[in-house]
C-alpha positions in Angstrom: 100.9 64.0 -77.5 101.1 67.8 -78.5 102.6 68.4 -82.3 103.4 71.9 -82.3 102.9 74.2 -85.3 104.6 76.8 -84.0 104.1 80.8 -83.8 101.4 82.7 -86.2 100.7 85.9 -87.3 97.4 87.3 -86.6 96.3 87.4 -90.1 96.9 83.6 -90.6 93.5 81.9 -90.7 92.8 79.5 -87.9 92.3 76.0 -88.2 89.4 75.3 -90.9 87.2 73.9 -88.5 86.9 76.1 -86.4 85.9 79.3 -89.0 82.3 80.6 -88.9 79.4 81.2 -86.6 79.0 79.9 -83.3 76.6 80.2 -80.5 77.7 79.6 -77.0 75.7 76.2 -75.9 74.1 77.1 -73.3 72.7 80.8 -74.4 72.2 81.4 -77.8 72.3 85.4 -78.2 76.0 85.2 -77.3 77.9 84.5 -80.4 81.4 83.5 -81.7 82.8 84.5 -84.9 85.8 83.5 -86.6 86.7 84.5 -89.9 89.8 84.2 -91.1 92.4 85.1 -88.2 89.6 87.2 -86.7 87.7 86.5 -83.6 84.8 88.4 -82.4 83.4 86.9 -78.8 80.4 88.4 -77.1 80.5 91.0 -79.5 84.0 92.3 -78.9 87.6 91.9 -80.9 90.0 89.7 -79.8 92.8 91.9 -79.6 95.9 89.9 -79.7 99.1 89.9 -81.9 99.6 86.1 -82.3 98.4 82.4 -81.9 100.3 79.2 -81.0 98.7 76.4 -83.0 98.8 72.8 -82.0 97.6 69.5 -82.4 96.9 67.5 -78.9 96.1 64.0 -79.3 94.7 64.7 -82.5 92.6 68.2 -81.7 93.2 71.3 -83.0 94.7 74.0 -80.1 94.9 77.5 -80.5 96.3 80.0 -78.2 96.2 83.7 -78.4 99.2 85.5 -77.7 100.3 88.9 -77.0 104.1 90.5 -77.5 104.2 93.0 -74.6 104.6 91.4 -71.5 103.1 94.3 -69.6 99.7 93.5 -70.9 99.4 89.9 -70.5 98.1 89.8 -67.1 95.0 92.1 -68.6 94.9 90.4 -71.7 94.3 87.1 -70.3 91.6 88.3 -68.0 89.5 90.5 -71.0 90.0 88.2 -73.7 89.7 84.3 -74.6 93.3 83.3 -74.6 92.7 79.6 -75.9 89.8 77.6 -78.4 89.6 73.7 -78.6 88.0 71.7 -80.9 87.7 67.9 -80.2 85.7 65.3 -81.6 81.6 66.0 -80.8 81.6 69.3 -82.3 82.0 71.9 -79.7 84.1 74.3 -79.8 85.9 74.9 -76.6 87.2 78.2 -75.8 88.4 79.5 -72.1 90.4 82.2 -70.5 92.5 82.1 -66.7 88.7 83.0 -65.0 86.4 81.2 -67.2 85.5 78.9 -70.0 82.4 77.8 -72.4 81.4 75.8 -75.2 80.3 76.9 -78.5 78.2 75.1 -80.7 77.0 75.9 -84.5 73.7 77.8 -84.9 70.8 74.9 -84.6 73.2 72.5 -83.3 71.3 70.0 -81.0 73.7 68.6 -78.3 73.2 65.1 -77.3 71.9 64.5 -73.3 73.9 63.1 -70.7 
């Protein structure tokens, strides 16, 4: 069941756990960086102007949001447009062609 927080700025911070340094799972040299309500992914800016955050059966959900509906189409394909955090410690993160997982520098995942 989703709990909706409702619209925030771009300068509100996003949820606590998922601020910091992260290294996507599966190659290391490709980071993740939150601070605040600042993302930096592969290097580049997220560019957007605000975030829905939610709760979904109790994990955090944030989706990023622009105002101008003449560049969501592009947005959506340059950008990550959503992050995830549920229990296991990976940090989820996708847009509409792709998505990965994002683990905290020296994090060991467990084997299948």
């Amino acid at each position: 069941m989703a709990a909706s927080v409702g619209h925030a700025t771009r300068q509100a911070p996003l949820p606590e756990v998922m601020q910091g340094r992260w290294v996507a799972a599966d190659d290391p040299s490709s980071e993740l960086i939150i601070e605040g309500g600042e993302i930096t992914c592969y290097g580049a800016r997220v560019e957007y102007d605000y975030k829905e955050i939610s709760t979904v059966d109790d994990v955090p959900v944030v989706n990023l949001k622009v105002l101008d509906p003449a560049r969501e189409d592009d947005f959506q394909r340059a950008n990550i447009v959503g992050l995830a955090f549920p229990p296991g410690g990976i940090l989820h993160v996708w847009n509409v062609k792709s998505g990965d997982e994002f683990v905290r520098p020296g994090q060991v995942l467990e084997q299948e």
